[in-house]
C-alpha positions as CSV (number, residue, x, y, z in Angstrom):
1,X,76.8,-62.3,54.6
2,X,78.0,-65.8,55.3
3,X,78.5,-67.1,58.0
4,X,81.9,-67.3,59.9
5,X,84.1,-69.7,57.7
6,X,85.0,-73.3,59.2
7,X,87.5,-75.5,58.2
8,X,88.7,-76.5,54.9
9,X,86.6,-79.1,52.8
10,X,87.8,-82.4,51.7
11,X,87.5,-83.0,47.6
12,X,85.1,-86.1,48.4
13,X,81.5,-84.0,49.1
14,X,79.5,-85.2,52.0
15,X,76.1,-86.1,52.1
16,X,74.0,-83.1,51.7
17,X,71.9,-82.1,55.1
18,X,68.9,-79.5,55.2
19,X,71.3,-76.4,55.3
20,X,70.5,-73.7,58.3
21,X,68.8,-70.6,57.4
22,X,70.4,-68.3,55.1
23,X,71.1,-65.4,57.4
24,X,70.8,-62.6,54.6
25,X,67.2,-64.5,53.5
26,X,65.8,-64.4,56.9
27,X,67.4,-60.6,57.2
28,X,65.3,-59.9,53.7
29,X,62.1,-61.8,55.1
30,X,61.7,-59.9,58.2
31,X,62.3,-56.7,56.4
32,X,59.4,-58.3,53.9
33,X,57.3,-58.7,57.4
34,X,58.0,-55.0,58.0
35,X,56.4,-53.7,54.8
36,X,53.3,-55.7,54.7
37,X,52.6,-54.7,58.1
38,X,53.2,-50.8,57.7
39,X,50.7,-51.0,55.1
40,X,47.9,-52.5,57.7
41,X,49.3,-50.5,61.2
42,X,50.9,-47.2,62.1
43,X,53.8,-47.4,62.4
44,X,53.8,-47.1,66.8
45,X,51.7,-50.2,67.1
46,X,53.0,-52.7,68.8
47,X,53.5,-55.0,66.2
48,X,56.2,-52.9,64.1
49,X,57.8,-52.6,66.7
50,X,58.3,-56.2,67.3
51,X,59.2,-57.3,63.2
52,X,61.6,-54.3,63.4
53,X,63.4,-55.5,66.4
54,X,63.4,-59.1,64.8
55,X,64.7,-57.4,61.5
56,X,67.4,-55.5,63.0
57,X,69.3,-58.3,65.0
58,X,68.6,-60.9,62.0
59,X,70.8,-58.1,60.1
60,X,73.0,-57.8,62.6
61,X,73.6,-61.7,62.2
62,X,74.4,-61.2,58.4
63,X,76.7,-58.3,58.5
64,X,78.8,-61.0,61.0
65,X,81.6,-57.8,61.4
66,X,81.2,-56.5,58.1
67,X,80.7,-53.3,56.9
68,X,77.4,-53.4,54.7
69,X,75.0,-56.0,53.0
70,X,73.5,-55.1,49.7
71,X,71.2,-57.0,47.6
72,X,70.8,-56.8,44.3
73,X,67.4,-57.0,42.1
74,X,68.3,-58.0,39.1
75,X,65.8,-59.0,36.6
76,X,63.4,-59.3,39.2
77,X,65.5,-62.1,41.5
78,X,67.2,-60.7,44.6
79,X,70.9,-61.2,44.7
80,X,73.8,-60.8,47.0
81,X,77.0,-61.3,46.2
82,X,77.6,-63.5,43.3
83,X,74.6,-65.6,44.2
84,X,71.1,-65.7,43.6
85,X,68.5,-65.8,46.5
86,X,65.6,-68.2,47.3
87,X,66.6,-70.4,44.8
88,X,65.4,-73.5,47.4
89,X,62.2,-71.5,48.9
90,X,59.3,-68.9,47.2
91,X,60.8,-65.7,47.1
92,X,59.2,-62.1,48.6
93,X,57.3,-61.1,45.4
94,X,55.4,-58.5,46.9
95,X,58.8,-56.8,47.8
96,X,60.5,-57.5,44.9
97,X,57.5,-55.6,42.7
98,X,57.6,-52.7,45.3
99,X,61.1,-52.4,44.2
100,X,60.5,-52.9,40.7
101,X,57.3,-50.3,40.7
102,X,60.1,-48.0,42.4
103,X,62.5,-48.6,40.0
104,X,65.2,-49.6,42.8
105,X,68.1,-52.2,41.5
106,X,70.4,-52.3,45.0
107,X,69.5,-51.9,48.6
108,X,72.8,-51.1,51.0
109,X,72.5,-51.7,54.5
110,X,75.3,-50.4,56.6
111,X,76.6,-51.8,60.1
112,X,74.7,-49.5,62.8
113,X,71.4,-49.1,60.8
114,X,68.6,-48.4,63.6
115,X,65.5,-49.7,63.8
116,X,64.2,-46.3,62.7
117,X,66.2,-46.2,59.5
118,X,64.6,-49.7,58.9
119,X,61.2,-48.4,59.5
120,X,61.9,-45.7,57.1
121,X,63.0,-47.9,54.0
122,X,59.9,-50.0,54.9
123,X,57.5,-47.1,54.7
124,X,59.2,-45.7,51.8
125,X,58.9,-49.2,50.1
126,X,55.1,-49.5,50.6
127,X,53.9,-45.6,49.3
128,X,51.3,-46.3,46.9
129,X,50.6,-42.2,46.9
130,X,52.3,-41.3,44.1
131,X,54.5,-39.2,45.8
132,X,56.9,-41.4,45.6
133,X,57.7,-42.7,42.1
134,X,61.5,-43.7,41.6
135,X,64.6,-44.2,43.3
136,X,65.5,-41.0,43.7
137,X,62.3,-40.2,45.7
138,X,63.2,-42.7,47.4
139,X,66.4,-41.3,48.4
140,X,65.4,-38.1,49.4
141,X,62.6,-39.9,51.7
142,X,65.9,-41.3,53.1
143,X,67.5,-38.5,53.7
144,X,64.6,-36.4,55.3
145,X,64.4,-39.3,57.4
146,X,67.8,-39.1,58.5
147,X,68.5,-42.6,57.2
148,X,72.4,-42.5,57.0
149,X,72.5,-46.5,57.1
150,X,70.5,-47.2,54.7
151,X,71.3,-46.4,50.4
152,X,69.3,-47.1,47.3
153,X,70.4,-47.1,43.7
154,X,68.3,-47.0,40.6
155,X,67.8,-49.9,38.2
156,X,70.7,-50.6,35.9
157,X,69.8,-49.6,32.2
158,X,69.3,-52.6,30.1
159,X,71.2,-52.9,27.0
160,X,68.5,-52.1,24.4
161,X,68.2,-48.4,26.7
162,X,71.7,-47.7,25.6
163,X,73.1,-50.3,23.2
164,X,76.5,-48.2,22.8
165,X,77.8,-49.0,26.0
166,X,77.1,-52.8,25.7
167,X,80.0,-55.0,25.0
168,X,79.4,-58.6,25.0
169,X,81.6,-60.0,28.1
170,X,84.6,-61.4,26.3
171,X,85.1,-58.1,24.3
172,X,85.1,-56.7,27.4
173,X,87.8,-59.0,28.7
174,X,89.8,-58.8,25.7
175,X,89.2,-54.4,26.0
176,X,90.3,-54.6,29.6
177,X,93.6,-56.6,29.1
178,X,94.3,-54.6,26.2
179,X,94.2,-51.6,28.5
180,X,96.3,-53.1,31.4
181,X,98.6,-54.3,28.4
182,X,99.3,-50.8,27.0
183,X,99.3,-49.4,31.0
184,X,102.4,-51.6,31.4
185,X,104.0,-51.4,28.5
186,X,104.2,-47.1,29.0
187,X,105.2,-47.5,32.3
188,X,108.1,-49.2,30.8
189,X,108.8,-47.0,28.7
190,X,108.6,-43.9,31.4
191,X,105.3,-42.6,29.4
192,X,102.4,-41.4,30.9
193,X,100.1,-44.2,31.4
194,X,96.4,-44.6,31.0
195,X,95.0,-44.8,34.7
196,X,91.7,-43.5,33.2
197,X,91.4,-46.3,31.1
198,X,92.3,-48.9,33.9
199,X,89.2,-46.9,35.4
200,X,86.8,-47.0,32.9
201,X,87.1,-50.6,32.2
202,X,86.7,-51.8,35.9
203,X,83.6,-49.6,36.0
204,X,82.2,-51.0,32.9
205,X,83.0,-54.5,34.3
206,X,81.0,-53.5,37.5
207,X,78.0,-52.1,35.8
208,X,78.5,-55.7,33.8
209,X,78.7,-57.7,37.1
210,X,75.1,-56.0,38.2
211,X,73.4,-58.1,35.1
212,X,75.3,-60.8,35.6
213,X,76.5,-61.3,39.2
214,X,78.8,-63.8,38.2
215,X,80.6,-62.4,35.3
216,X,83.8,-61.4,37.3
217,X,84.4,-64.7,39.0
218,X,84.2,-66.7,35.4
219,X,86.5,-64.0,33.4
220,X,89.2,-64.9,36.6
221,X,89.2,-68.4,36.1
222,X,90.2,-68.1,32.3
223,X,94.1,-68.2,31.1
224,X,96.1,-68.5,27.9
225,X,98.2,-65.3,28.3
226,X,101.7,-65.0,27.8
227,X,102.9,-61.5,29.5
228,X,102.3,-63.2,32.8
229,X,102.2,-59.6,34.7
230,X,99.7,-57.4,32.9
231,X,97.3,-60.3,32.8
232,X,98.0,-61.7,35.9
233,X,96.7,-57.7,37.3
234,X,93.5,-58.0,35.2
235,X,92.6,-61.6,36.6
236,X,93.6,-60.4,40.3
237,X,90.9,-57.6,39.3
238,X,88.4,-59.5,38.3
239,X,88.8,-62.0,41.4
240,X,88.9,-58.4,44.1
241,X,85.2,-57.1,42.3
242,X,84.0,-61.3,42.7
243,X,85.2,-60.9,46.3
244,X,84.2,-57.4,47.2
245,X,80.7,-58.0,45.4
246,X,80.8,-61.1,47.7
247,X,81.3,-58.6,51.0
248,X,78.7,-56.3,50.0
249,X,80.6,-53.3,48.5
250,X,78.9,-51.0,46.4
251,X,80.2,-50.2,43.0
252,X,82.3,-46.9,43.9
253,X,84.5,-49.0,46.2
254,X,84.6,-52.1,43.9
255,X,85.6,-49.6,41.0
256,X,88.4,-48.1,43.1
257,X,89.1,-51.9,44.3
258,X,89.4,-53.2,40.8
259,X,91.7,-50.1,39.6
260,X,93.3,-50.9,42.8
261,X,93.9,-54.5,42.1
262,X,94.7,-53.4,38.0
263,X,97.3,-51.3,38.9
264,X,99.1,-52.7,41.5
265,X,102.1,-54.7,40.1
266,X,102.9,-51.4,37.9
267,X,105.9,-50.7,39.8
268,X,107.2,-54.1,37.9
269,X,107.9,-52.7,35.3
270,X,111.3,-51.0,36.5
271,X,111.8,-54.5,37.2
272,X,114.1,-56.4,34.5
273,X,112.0,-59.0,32.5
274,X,114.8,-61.4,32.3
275,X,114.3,-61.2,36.5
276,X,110.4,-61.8,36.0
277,X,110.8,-64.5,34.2
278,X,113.4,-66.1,35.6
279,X,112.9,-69.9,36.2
280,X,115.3,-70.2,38.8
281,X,115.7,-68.8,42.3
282,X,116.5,-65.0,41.8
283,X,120.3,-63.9,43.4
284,X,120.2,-61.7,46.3
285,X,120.8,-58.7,44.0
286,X,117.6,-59.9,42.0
287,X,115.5,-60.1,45.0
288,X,116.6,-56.9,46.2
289,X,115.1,-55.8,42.4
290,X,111.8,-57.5,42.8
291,X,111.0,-56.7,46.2
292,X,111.6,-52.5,45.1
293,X,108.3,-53.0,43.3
294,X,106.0,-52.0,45.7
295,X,107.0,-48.7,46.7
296,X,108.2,-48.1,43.4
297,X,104.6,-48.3,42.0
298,X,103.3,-46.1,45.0
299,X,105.5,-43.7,43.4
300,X,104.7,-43.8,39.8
301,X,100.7,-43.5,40.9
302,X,101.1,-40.6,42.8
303,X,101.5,-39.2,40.0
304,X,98.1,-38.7,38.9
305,X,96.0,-36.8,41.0
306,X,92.8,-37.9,39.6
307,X,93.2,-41.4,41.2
308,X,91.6,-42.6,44.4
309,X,94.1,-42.5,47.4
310,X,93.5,-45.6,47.9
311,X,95.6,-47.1,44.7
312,X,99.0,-46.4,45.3
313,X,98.3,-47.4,49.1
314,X,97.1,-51.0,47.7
315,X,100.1,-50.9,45.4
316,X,102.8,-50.0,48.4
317,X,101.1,-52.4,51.0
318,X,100.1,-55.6,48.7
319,X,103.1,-57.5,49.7
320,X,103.5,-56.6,53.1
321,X,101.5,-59.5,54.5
322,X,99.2,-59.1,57.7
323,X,101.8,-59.9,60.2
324,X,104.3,-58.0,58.5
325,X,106.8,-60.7,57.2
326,X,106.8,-59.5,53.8
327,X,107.9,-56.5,52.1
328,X,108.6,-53.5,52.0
329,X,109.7,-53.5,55.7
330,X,107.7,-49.9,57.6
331,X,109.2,-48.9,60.3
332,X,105.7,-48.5,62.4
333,X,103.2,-51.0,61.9
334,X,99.8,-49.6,61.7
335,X,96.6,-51.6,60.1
336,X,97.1,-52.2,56.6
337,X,93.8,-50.8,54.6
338,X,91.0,-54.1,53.7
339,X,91.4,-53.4,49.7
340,X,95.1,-54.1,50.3
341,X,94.4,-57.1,52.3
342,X,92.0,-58.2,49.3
343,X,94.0,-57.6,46.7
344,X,97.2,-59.7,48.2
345,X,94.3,-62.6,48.8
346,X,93.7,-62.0,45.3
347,X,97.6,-61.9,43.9
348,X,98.6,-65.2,46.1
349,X,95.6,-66.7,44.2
350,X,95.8,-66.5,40.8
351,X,99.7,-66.7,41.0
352,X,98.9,-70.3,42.4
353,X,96.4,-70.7,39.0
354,X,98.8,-69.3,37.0
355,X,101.9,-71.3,34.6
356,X,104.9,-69.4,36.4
357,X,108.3,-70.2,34.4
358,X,109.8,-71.9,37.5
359,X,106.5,-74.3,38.4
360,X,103.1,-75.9,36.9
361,X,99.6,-74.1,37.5
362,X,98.1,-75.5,40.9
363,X,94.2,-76.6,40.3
364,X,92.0,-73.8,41.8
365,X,91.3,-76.6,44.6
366,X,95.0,-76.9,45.1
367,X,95.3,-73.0,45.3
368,X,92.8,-73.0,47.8
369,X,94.6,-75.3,50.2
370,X,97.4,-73.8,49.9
371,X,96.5,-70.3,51.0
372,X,94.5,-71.5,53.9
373,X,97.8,-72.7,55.1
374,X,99.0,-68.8,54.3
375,X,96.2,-67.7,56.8
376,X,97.5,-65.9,59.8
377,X,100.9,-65.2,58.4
378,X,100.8,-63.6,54.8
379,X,96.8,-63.1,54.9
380,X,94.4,-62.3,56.4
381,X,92.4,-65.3,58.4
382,X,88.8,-64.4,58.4
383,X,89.1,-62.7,54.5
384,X,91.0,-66.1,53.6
385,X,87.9,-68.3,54.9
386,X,85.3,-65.6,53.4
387,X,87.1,-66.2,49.9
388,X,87.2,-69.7,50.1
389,X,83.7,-69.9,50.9
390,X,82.3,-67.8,47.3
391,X,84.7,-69.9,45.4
392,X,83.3,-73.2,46.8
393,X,84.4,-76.5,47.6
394,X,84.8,-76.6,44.2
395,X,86.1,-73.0,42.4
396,X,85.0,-72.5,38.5
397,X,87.6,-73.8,36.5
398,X,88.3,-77.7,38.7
399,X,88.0,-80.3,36.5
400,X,85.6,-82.7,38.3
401,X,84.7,-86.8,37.6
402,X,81.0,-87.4,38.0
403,X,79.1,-90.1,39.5
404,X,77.7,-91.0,36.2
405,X,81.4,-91.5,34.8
406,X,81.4,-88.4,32.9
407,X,83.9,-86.0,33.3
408,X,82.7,-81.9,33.8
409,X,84.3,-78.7,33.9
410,X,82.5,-76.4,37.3
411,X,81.7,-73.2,35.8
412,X,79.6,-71.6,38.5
413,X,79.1,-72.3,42.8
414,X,76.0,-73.2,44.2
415,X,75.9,-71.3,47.9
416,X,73.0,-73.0,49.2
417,X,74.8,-76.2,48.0
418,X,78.2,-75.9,47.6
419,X,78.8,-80.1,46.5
420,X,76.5,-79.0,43.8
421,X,77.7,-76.5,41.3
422,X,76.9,-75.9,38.0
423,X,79.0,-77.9,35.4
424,X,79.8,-78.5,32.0
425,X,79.9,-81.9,30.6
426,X,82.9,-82.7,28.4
427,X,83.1,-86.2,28.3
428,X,80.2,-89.2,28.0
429,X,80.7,-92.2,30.7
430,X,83.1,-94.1,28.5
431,X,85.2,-90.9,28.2
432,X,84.6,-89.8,25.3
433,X,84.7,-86.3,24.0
434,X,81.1,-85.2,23.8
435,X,80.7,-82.5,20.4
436,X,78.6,-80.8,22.1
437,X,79.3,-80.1,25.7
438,X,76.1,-80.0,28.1
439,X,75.4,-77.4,31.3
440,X,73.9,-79.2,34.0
441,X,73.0,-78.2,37.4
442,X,73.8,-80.5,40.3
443,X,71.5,-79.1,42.3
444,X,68.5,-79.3,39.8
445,X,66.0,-82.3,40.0
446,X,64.3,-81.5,37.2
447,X,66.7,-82.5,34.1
448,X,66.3,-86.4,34.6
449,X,69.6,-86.9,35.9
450,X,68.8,-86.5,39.7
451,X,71.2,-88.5,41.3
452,X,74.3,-87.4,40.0
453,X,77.2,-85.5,41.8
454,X,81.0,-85.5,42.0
455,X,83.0,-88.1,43.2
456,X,86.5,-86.2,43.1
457,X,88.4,-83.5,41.5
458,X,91.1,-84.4,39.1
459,X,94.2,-82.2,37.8
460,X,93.4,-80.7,33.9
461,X,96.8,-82.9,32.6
462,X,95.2,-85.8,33.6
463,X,91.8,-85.2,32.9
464,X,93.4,-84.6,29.1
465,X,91.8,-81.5,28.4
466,X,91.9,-77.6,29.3
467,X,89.4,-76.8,31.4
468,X,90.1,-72.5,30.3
469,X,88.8,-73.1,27.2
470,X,85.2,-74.8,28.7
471,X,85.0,-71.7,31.1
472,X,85.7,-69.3,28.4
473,X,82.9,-70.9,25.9
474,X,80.4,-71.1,29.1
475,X,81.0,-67.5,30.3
476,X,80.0,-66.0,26.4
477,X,77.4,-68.6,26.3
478,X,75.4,-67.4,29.5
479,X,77.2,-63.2,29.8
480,X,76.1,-61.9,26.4
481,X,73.7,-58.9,26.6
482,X,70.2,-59.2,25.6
483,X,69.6,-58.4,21.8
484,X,67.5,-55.1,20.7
């Protein structure tokens, strides 16, 4: 995971410095160390016992509090989070074609995992038998190993293995806010609404982030919707499964995170729209209206048996705020659940982002200044400085000025690097409007452009163009499923 979050970075980037080991990396190296050597030595010898001692406090390090680290192989790169690993240093190939031979897409790692559970994965990893052949062997090796802290999942099918359940990414967006559309507009109208639906999107847009670790973070940073509450719950979604992909859930609790985070403004819609949209400051009888919301949601979600408790909890404690100075007021204070913490990170966010009838949108650089001012009083501090640090010093979607002169649109963050971040280029030098805008990588040495990087952000009205529109191009370009 990364590490504990400092403070807030200034728009003009410093000079880059060798960057301190990745903690996860290292934690994936010495696990590396531990299958090439259980393949030369039992497993007493002294020497396993060593690389699993050094394995287990290097994951120790990269948990840093949390729950579980997972890593992703995906297309034969390792991933965690939304970001792809080794990309400055050779990567374990030997592992990664152990996992591929075993047909194993996701390793979880959960806080507590033993030294013995390590050694376990490690074995099960280097079998050349045959008696183990998939990941489901490999799960039942687990398991008759008593190796609670430890989970594997298969590979993800690819789209020419089932080509019916493939949607090319902006479909997908388009399907999902049609669904959280029509879930809004029946709770309106007192109809049964389609909480299935909300679920069976967010699980296609998780299986969807598992190819493309990225997807959910670029669909966020997209606008040009007028019903400001229905779309404003499918962006909040799509930033909570960026975020808990970030923290290392697994994909049942980023599915019931994301239904979470779709449905939790549903208790709006008892709310007047002329008191939505109302430009002005609301009356006290107005406020009393809007702050109902919450626990008026809880209610309607109830409802429906077939949803995970953990929805209409999200939707009853998303406003209270982590030092309980928002609403609804409880009587007894108790620890409010982490998805509900996420999804109010999430909500402040892309309200910020977001044209609201009484204010402009704030650039996502502005938004992030402004809820690390929030931390401590409506959210929480350490979740604040976690999502700060996967958006980068510069989120997708800031419209940026270049050292060359050109102006670019950043469209993806660069962990290793984050004052390098992948960009597209609108404008030439001069400012002109290029016909064909250009991706470029910062952080890449090899396009014949080494030396440039960005000099400042700008705000879209002055850079003259809308930066939604670049992010929406760029995600189709580089999200569509691979053709049969």
């Amino acid at each position: 995971m990364p590490p504990e979050p400092e403070g807030l970075a200034v728009a003009d980037p410093p000079v880059h410095e060798a960057a301190p080991p990745d903690p996860v990396e290292e934690t994936v190296l010495a696990l590396t160390r531990v299958w090439s050597d259980v393949r030369l030595y039992p497993v007493t010898h002294p020497v396993i016992a060593e690389r699993l001692a050094e394995a287990q406090t290097l994951l120790e390090s990269a948990l840093d509090g949390r729950p579980a680290l997972t890593i992703k192989n995906v297309d034969g790169d390792l991933v965690y989070g939304a970001r792809r690993l080794f990309r400055s240093r050779p990567r374990p190939a030997g592992l990664i074609a152990a996992l591929n031979r075993l047909s194993i897409g996701c390793v979880t790692l959960t806080r507590g995992a033993t030294a013995e559970e390590l050694s376990s994965l490690c074995r099960a990893l280097a079998e050349d038998s045959g008696d183990l052949s998939d990941s489901a062997a490999v799960r039942r090796y687990l398991e008759e190993h008593a190796a609670q802290h430890v989970e594997v999942d298969g590979l993800m099918l690819r789209p020419d293995d089932e080509p019916a359940e493939q949607l090319p990414v902006m479909q997908l967006y388009d399907s999902t806010m049609d669904v959280a559309r029509q879930v809004m507009q029946s709770a309106r109208l007192g109809q049964r609404m389609d909480v299935a639906g909300a679920q069976s999107v967010t699980s296609k847009m998780v299986a969807e982030m598992t190819q493309h670790p990225s997807t959910a973070l670029g669909l966020a940073s997209l606008r040009g919707h007028d019903e400001y509450t229905f779309a404003h719950s499918v962006h909040a979604a799509l930033l909570c499964l960026a975020f808990g992909d970030f923290l290392g859930m697994n994909e049942e609790e980023l599915t019931h995170l994301g239904t979470a985070a779709m449905l939790h403004d549903v208790g709006k819609a008892a709310v007047p729209i002329e008191v939505l949209r109302k430009p002005a400051k609301l009356s006290e009888v107005e406020w009393d209206q809007m702050t109902r919301h919450p626990w008026q949601g809880a209610l309607m979600l109830l409802e429906y048996e077939n949803l995970p408790p953990i929805v209409p909890l999200v939707a009853f404690e998303h406003h209270i705020g982590c030092s309980y100075s928002g609403y609804p007021k409880v009587a007894h204070r108790r620890e409010l659940s982490l998805p509900s913490l996420i999804v109010s990170l999430a909500d402040v966010y892309d309200a910020l982002t977001t044209h609201r009838p009484y204010r402009p949108p704030l650039s996502p650089d502005q938004a992030v200044a402004e809820i690390m001012k929030m931390a401590d009083t409506q959210l929480d501090p350490r979740l604040v400085g976690w999502f700060r640090d996967m958006l980068g010093v510069y989120p997708p979607g800031t419209c940026v000025v270049l050292s060359s002169g050109e102006l670019a649109v950043v469209c993806q963050t660069n962990h290793d690097q984050p004052e390098r971040p992948e960009v597209v280029i609108v404008t030439d030098a001069a400012g002109a409007p290029l016909q064909r805008p250009s991706d470029a990588d910062l952080a890449a040495t090899g396009d014949g452009r080494p030396g440039r990087t960005i000099v400042r952000a700008v705000p879209a009205v002055e850079a003259g163009l809308d930066p939604f529109q670049v992010m929406a191009a760029w995600v189709e370009r580089h999200h569509l499923p691979a053709k049969t």
